[in-house]
C-alpha positions in Angstrom: 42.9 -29.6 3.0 44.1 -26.1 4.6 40.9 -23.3 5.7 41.6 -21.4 2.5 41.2 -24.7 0.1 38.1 -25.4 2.2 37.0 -21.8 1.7 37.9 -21.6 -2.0 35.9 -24.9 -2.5 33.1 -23.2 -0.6 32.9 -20.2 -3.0 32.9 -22.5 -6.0 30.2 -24.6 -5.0 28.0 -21.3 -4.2 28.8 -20.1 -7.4 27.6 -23.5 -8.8 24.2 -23.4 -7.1 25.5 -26.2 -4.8 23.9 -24.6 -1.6 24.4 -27.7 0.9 28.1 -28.4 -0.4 28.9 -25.1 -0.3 27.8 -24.8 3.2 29.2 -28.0 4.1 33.3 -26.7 3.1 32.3 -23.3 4.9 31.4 -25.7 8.4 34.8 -26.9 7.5 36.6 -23.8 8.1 35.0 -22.9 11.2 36.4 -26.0 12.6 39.9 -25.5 11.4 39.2 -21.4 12.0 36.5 -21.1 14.2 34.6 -17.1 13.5 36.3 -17.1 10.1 34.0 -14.1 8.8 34.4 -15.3 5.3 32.9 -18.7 5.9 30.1 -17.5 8.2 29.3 -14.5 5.5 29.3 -17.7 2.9 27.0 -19.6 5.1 24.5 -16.8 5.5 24.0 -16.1 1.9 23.7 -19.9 1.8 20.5 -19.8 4.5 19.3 -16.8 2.9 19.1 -18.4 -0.8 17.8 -21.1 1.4 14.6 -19.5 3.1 16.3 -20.0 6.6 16.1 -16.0 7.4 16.6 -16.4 11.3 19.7 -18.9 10.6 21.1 -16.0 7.8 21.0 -13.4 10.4 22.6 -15.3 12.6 25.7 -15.5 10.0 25.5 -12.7 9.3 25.6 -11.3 13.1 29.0 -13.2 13.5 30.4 -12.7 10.7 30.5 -9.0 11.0 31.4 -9.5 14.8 34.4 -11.3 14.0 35.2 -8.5 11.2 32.9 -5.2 11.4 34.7 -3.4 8.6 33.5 -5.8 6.1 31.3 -3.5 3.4 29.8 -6.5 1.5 28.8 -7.9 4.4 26.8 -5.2 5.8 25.1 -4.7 2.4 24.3 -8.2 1.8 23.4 -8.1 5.2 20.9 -4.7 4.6 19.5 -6.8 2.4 17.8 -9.7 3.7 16.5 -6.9 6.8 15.0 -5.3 3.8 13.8 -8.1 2.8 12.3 -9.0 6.3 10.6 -5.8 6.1 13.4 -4.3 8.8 13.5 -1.2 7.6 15.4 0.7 10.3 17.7 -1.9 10.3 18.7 -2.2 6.5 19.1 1.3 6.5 22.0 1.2 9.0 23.3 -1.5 7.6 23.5 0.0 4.1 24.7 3.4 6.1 27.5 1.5 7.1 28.4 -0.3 4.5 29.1 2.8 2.1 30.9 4.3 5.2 33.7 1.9 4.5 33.0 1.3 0.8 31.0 4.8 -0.8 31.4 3.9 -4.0 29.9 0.3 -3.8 27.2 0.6 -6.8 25.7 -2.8 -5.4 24.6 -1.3 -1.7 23.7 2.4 -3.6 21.2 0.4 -5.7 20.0 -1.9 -2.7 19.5 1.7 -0.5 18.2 3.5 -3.1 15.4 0.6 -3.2 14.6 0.4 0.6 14.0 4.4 0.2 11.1 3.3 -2.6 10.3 1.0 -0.1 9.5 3.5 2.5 8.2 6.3 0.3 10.8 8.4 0.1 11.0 9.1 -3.7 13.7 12.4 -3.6 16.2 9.8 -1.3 15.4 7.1 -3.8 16.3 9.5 -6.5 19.3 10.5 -5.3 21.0 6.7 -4.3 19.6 5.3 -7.5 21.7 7.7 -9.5 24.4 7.7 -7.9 24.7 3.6 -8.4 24.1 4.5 -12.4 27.1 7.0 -12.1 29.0 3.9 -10.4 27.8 1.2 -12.6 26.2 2.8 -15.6 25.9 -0.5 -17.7 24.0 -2.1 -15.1 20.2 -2.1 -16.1 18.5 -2.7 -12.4 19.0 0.7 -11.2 16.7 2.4 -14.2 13.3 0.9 -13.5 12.9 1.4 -10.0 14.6 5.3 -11.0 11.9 6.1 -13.5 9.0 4.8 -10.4 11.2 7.2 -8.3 10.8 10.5 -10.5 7.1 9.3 -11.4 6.4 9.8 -7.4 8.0 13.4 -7.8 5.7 14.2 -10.9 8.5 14.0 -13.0 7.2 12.1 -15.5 8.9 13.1 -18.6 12.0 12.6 -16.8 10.8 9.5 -15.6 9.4 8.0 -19.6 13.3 9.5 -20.7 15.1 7.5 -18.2 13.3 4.3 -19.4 13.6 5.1 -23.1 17.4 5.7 -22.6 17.7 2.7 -21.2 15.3 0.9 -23.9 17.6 1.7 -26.4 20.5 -0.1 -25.0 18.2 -3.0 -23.3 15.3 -3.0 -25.6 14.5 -6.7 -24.8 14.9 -5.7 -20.6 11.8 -7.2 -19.3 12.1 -5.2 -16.3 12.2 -2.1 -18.3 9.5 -2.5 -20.6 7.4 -3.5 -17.7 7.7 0.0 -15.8 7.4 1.6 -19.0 3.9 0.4 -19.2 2.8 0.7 -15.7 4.0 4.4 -15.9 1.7 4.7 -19.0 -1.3 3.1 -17.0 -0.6 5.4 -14.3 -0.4 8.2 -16.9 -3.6 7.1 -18.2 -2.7 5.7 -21.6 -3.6 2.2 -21.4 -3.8 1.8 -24.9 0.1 2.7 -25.5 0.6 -0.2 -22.2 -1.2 -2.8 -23.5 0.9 -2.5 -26.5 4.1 -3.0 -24.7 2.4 -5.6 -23.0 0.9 -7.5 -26.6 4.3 -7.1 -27.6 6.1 -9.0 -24.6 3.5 -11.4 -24.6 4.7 -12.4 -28.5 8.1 -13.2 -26.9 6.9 -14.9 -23.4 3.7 -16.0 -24.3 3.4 -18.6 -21.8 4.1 -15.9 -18.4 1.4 -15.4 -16.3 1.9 -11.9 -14.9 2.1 -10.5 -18.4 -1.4 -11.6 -19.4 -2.4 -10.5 -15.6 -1.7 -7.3 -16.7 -3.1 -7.0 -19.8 -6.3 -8.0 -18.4 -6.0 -4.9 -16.1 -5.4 -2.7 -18.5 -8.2 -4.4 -20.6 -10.8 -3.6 -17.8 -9.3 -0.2 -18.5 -10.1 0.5 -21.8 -13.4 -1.1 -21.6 -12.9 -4.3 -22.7 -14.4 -6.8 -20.0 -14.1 -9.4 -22.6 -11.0 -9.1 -23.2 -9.8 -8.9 -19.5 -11.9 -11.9 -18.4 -10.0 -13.7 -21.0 -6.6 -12.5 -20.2 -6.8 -13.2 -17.0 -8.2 -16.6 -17.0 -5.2 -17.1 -19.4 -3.2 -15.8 -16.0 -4.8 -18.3 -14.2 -4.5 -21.6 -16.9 -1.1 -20.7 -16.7 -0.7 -20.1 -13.1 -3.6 -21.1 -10.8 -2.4 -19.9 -7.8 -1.6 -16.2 -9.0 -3.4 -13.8 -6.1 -3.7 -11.2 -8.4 -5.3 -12.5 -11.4 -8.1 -14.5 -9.0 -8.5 -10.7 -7.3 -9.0 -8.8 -10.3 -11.2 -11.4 -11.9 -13.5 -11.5 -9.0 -13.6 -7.7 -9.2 -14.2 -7.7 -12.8 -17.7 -10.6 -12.1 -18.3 -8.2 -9.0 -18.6 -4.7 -10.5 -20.3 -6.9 -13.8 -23.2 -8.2 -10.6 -22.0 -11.6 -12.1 -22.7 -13.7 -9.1 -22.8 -17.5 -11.2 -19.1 -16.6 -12.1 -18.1 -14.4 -8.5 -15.6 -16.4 -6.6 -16.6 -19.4 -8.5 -12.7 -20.4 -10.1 -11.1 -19.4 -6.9 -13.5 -21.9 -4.7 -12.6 -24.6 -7.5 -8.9 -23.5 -7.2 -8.2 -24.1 -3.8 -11.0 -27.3 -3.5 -8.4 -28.5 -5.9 -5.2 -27.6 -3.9 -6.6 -26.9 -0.3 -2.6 -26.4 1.0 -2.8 -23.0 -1.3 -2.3 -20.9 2.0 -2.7 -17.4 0.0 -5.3 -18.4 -2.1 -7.6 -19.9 0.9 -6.5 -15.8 2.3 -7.2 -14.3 -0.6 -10.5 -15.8 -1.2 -11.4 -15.8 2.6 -11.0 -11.7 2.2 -13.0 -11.6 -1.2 -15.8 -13.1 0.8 -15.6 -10.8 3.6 -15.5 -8.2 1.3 -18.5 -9.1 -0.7 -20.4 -9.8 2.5 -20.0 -13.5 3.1 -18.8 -13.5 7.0 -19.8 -16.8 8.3 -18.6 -18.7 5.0 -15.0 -16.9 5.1 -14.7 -17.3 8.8 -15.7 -21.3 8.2 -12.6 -21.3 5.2 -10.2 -19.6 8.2 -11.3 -22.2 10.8 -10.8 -25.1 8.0 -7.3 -23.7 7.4 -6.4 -23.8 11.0 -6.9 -27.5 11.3 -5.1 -28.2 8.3 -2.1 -25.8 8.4 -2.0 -25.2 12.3 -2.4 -22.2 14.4 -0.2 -20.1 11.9 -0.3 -16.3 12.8 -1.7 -14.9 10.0 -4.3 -17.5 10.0 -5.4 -16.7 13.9 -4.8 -13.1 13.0 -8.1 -13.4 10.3 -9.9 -15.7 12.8 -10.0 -13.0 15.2 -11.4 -10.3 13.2 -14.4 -13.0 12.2 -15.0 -13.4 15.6 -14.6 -9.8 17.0 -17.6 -8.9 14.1 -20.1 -11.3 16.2 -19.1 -9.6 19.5 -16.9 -12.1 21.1 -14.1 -9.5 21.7 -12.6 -11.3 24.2 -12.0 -14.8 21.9 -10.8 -12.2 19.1 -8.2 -10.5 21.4 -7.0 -14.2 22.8 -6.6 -15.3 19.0 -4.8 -12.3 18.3 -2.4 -12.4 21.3 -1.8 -16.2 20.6 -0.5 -14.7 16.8 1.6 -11.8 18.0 2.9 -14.6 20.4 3.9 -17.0 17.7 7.6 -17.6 16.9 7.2 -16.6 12.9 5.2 -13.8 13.3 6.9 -11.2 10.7 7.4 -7.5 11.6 4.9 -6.7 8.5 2.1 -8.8 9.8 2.7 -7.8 13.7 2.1 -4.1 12.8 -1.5 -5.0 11.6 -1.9 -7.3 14.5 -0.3 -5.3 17.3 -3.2 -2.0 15.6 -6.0 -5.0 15.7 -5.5 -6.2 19.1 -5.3 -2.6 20.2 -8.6 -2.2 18.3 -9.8 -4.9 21.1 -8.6 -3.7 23.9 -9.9 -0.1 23.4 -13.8 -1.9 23.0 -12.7 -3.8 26.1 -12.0 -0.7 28.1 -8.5 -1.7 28.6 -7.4 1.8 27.2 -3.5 1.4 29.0 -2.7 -1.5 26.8 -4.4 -0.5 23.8 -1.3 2.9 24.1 1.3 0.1 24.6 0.3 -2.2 21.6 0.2 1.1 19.6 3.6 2.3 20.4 5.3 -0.8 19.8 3.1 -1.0 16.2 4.8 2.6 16.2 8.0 1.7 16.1 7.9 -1.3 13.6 5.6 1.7 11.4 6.1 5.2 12.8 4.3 6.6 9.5 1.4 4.7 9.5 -1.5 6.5 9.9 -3.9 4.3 11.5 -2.0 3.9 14.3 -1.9 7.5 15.1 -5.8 7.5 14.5 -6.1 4.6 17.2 -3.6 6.5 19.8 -5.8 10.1 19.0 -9.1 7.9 20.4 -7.2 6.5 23.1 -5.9 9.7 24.5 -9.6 10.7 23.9 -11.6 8.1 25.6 -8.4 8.7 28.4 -9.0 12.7 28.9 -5.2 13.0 28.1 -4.7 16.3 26.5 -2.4 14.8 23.4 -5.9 14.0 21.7 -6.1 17.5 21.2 -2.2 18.2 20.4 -2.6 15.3 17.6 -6.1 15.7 16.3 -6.5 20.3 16.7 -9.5 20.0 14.6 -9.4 24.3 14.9 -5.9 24.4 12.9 -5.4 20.9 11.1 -9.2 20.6 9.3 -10.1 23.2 6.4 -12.7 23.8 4.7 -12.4 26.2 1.8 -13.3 26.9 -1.6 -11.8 25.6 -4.8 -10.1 28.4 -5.9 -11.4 29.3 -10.0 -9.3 28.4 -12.4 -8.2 30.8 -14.9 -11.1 31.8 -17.9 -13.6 31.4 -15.9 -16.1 34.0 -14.3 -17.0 31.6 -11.8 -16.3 28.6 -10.0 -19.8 27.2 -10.7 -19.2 28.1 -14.4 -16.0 25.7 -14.3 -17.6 23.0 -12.2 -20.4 23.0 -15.1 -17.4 21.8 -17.7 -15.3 19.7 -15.1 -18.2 17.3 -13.9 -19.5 16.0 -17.0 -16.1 14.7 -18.1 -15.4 13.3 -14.4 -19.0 11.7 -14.2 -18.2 10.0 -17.9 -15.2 8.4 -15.9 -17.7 6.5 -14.0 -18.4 3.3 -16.0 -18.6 1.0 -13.1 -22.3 0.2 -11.9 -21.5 -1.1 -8.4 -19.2 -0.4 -5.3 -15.8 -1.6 -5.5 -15.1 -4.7 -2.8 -12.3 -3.1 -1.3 -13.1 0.7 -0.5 -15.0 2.2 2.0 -18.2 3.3 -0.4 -21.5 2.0 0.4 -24.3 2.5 -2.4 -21.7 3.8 -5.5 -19.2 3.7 -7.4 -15.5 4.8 -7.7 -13.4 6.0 -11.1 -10.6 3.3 -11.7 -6.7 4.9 -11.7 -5.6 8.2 -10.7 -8.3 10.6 -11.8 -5.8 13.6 -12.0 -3.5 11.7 -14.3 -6.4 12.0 -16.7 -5.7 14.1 -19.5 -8.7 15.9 -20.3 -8.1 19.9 -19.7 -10.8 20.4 -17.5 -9.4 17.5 -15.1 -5.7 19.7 -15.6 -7.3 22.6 -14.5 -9.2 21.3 -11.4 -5.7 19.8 -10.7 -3.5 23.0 -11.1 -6.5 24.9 -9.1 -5.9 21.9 -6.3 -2.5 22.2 -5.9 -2.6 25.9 -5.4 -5.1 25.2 -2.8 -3.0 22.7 -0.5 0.3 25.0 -1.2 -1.7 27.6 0.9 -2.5 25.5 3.3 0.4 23.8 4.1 1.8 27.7 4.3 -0.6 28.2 6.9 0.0 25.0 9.1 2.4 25.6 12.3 5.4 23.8 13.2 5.9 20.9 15.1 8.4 18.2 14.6 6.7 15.2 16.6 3.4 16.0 14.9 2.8 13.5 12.2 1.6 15.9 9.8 3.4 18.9 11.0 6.8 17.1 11.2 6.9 16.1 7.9 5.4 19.6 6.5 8.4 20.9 4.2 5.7 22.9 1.8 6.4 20.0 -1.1 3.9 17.6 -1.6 3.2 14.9 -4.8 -0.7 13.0 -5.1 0.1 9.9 -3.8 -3.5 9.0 -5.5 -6.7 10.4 -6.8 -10.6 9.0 -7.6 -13.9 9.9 -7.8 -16.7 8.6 -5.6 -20.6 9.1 -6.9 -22.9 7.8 -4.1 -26.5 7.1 -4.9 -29.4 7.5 -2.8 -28.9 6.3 0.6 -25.3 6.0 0.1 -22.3 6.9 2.7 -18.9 6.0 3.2 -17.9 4.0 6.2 -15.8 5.8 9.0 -12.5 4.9 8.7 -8.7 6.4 8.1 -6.1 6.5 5.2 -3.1 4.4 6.6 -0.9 4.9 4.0 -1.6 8.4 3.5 -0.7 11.9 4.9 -2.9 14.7 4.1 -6.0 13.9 2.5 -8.5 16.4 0.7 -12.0 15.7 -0.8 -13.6 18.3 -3.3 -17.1 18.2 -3.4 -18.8 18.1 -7.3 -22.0 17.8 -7.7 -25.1 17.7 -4.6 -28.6 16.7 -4.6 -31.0 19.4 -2.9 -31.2 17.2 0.4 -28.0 18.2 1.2 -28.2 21.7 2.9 -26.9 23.2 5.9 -30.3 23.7 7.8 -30.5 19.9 7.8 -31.0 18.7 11.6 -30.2 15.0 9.8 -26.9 16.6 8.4 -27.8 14.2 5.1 -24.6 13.8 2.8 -22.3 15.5 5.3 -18.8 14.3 6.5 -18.7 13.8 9.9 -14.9 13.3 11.4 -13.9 11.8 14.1 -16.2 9.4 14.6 -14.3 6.0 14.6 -15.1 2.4 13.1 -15.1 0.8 16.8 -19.0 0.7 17.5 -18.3 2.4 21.1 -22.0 3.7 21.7 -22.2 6.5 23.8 -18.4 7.0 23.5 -18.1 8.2 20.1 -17.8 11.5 19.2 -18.2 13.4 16.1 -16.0 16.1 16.4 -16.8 18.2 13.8 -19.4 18.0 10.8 -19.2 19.8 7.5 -22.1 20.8 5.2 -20.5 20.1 1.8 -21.1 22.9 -1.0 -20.2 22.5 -4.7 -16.7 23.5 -5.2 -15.7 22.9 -1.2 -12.4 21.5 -0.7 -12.1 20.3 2.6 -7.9 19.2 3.8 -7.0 17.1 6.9 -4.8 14.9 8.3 -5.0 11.2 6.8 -5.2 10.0 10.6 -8.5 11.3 11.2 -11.2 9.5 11.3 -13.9 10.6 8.9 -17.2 9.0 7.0 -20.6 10.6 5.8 -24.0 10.8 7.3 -26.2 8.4 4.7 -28.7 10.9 2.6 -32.0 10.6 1.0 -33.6 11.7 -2.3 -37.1 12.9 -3.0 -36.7 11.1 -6.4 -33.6 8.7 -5.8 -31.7 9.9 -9.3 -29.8 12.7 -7.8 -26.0 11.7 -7.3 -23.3 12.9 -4.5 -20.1 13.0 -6.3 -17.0 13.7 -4.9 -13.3 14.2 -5.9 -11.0 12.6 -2.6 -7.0 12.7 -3.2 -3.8 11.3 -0.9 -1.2 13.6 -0.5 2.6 13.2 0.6 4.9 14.7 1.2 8.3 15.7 -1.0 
C-alpha cells in the first residue's frame, strides 16, 4: 500500500470508532512519510478520544510544525488546551486558526465557549453568533448563547434564543436543559421542573435529570420530593458527585444527622476505588466539622490509589489545621511536584502552599508561588489577596497600591428608591419579603456563615417588587462608584473598570446571636458589596467590642500579632458598603440581650461587562 491508501484507511477506521487501527495505518505513513501532518493530526485526535492528553499534544505539536497553516489543526488543537484548562493557550490557537480559516463555524463555536469559560460573556456573545451566522442549522452554538446573554442580563433575549431554537429542535436535550436552568436562575422553579418532568417522561432512566429536579424540588419547598429525586439520581448512578452533595445538604440544613453522609459512607464502602466520591465525601466531612475522620478517609486513599496530587494536596490541608505546617507544605510540594498535576489543580495548590510558607515566615517564596498561580489564573482573586498580605507582612509599598483602603472601600447609603419618603420607610417593605426567603434553619456547609442561614439562588432574580427596587436602587449605587474609581491598568479592579458591570450572584445572610462570618475572600469574584437590613441594638458605633461589624483585612492565616484589621465598619440599616473581592473581610461575633434579634444582610458579586 502507498502513504495515501494507508492514510485513507486511517480516516475510515477513525470514522468507524476503530481508535487502535486507525492509529495503527496513521504509524504506517510516518514510516513511508515520516512528519506527514495528516497522519500525526489523525493520531492526536486518536490519543485525545483516547485519554492520552500529553501523547495528543505531542501530535498535535508536530503536526502543525511540519504544516503550520493547517486551520483544523490548530482548532482541534485549541481544543483539547481548553480542555486541559490551558486557557491562554487555546485562545491562540483558536486566534490562529480563524487567521487562516475566519469563517470556520467549528473553531467560532469552540472560542466562543472558552470565552464562557473565562467569563467573558460580551466575547462569548459575539463568537457564538457569528458560528450561528456560519452554521445556522447547527444546534450547539444556542445553549451556551442563551448562558452568554443571561450573564449580560439579557434575559429575554437569552429565553428567545432558546425558544427559537425549541421550535426547530424541540426534542434538543441540550436546549431544554438551559431553558430550565435559566428559569431556576430566574427564579421560576416551578416552570423548570416542568421542563424537567417532561424530559424525564422521555429519559426516565438519566440520572442528572432527576439530580436536577431534586434541586429545584428543595426549591419550591418540597424536601420530600428532592430527597426522593435525588436518591433516584443515585439508584441510577451511584457515583454521581452532585446528587450525594446536594442530598447531604438537604439532611444537613434538615439537622438530619441518622441520614447525613450516611449513603455516601455506604457508597464508597461499596466501591472504595471511587476516587471523587472518597473527595467529595472527605470535603462534606470537613465541612460539617469532622477533621480527623476526613483526614483518616485521605490517608486510606493514599495507600490505596498512591501519592496522587490531588490526594496529597487534601492531606496537607488536614495536617496544616493541627499545626504541622511544615508536613503540610512537604505534602503540598511533593503534589505540585507530581508528573499529572493539572494546571486547574496547581493554581489551588501553588495559593495553598503559599498559604504555608507565609505562616512559616518564608514571605520570598510565598511571592514566587503566587506569581506563577498568577499566570495559570491572573483573575483570581485570592491570589491577589495572598500577594496584598505578603507585600504587607514585607513593608513593600504595593500592599498599599493593591489594597488603598482610602479610595477602593465605600461605605454609603442605599440610595431611596422612588415613592418612598425615606429609606427606612422602604427597608420596612423590603425586609419582610427578603426575611420570608429564609426557609433554611441551619448554616449552609459550604459558606463562610457561622450561627445562620443563607437564601438559596440569586436573591435579586427574585421577582417580588420590593426586591426590583432594592435592585435598581443597587445598581445606581455601584454605577457611582465605579464613576468615582481612578485608573489603573495593572490594578485588578481598576484594570478591568469599564463602568459596565452584571451580578455575578446575590443572597441573603441572617446571623443569630453569636454569629459572624469567617475572614476570607471571594476568588471568583470582582467587586463585592454587602447591604446591611435589619440590626439588633448591640450593634452601635460606641461599641469598644465593635459587635456585628465587618472588619477587613484581617486574613484566615491565624498570624497572631501579625494580623491587621485595617479598617472596621459600624454597619447602619440601609449601608451599602463596595470593595474589591480580594480583600479580606469577616465580622466581629455579636451578642444579644435576649438572643431573638437577627443581623441580616444582603452581600452581591459583581463583574465586570
Amino acid at each position: 500500500m502507498h502513504a495515501q491508501q494507508f492514510l485513507q484507511a486511517a480516516i475510515a477506521a477513525f470514522g468507524q470508532g476503530q481508535l487502535d487501527r486507525a492509529g495503527q495505518f496513521a504509524l504506517q505513513v510516518l514510516q513511508l512519510v515520516p512528519e506527514q501532518p495528516d497522519a500525526l493530526h489523525l493520531l492526536a485526535l486518536c490519543a485525545r478520544q483516547q485519554g492520552q492528553a500529553d501523547q495528543a499534544l505531542q501530535w498535535f505539536k508536530r503536526s502543525l510544525a511540519a504544516a503550520p497553516a493547517q486551520s483544523v489543526v490548530w482548532s482541534n488543537y485549541g481544543n483539547l488546551l481548553q480542555q486541559l484548562e490551558q486557557t491562554d493557550q487555546a485562545e491562540q490557537a483558536y486566534q490562529r486558526a480563524l487567521s487562516l480559516a475566519p469563517e470556520q463555524a467549528d473553531t467560532w463555536l469552540n472560542a466562543g465557549l472558552l470565552a464562557l469559560r473565562i467569563q467573558q460573556p460580551a466575547l462569548a456573545q459575539q463568537r457564538l453568533q457569528k458560528a450561528q451566522q456560519l452554521r445556522p442549522d447547527d444546534p450547539r452554538s444556542y445553549a451556551p448563547l442563551a448562558s452568554a446573554l443571561a450573564q449580560l442580563q439579557q434575559v429575554t433575549a437569552a429565553l428567545q434564543t432558546l425558544e427559537q431554537a425549541l421550535v426547530r429542535w424541540p426534542a434538543q436535550s441540550q436546549l431544554l436543559w438551559q431553558k430550565a436552568q435559566l428559569l431556576r436562575d430566574q427564579q421560576q422553579a416551578g416552570a423548570a421542573a416542568e421542563i424537567i418532568r417532561q424530559m424525564l417522561i422521555a429519559t426516565p432512566q438519566q440520572a442528572d435529570l432527576h439530580f436536577i429536579a431534586g434541586c429545584l424540588q428543595h426549591d419550591l419547598g418540597q424536601d420530600q420530593h428532592a430527597e426522593s429525586a435525588l436518591l433516584q439520581a443515585i439508584a441510577l448512578e451511584p457515583l454521581h458527585i452532585g446528587a450525594h452533595e446536594a442530598l447531604n445538604q438537604l439532611y444537613w440544613e434538615q439537622q438530619n444527622l441518622a441520614k447525613f453522609l450516611q449513603l455516601t459512607s455506604q457508597t464508597l464502602q461499596a466501591q472504595p476505588e471511587a476516587l471523587a466520591l472518597r473527595y467529595c465525601l472527605a470535603t462534606l466531612l470537613i465541612q460539617s466539622g469532622d477533621n480527623s475522620e476526613a483526614t483518616r478517609l485521605l490517608e486510606a486513599g493514599l495507600h490505596l490509589h498512591g501519592r496522587l496530587p490531588d490526594l496529597l494536596h487534601a492531606l496537607g490541608v488536614q495536617v496544616a489545621k493541627t499545626g504541622d505546617i511544615r508536613q503540610a507544605a512537604a505534602l503540598t510540594t511533593e503534589a505540585l511536584q507530581h508528573p499529572q498535576t493539572p494546571p486547574a489543580f496547581r493554581v489551588r495548590a501553588l495559593i495553598d502552599a503559599a498559604n504555608y510558607a507565609i505562616r512559616l515566615q518564608q514571605l520570598d517564596h510565598a511571592v514566587q508561588l503566587l506569581q506563577q498561580a498568577r499566570q495559570l489564573s491572573p483573575q483570581d482573586q485570592e491570589i491577589w489577596a495572598y500577594l496584598g498580605t505578603c507585600w504587607r507582612l514585607l513593608g513593600d509599598a504595593k500592599t498599599d497600591w493593591l489594597n488603598n483602603y482610602p479610595t477602593l472601600i465605600d461605605a454609603r447609603p442605599l440610595p431611596t428608591p422612588p415613592g418612598y419618603q425615606s429609606l427606612a420607610e422602604f427597608l420596612a417593605v423590603l425586609n419582610p419579603v427578603i426575611r420570608r426567603l429564609h426557609t433554611s434553619t441551619r448554616q449552609p456547609l459550604d459558606q463562610s456563615v457561622r450561627g445562620g442561614t443563607q437564601t438559596l439562588g440569586r436573591l435579586l432574580s427574585e421577582p417580588d417588587p420590593a426586591i426590583q427596587q432594592f435592585r435598581a436602587a443597587l445598581e445606581q449605587r455601584i454605577h457611582e462608584y465605579l464613576q468615582r474609581l481612578p485608573q489603573d491598568a495593572e490594578h485588578p479592579l481598576l484594570g478591568r473598570n469599564n463602568k459596565q458591570f452584571r451580578f455575578s450572584g446575590s443572597w441573603s445572610v441572617r446571623l443569630a446571636d453569636q454569629g459572624f462570618h469567617t475572614n476570607h475572600v471571594h476568588p471568583q469574584g470582582w467587586l463585592s458589596a454587602c447591604t446591611y437590613l435589619e440590626l439588633p441594638d448591640c450593634i452601635r458605633p460606641d461599641d469598644p467590642l465593635r459587635q456585628g461589624w465587618l472588619k477587613l483585612g484581617e486574613t484566615s492565616l491565624l498570624l497572631g500579632d501579625q494580623e491587621e484589621v485595617a479598617q472596621a465598619i459600624c454597619p447602619v440599616p440601609g449601608l451599602v458598603v463596595l470593595f474589591p473581592s480580594f480583600v479580606w473581610h469577616g465580622t466581629y461575633p455579636f451578642h444579644t440581650s435576649n438572643g431573638h434579634d437577627f443581623r441580616m444582610t444582603a452581600p452581591c458579586d459583581i463583574m465586570p461587562v
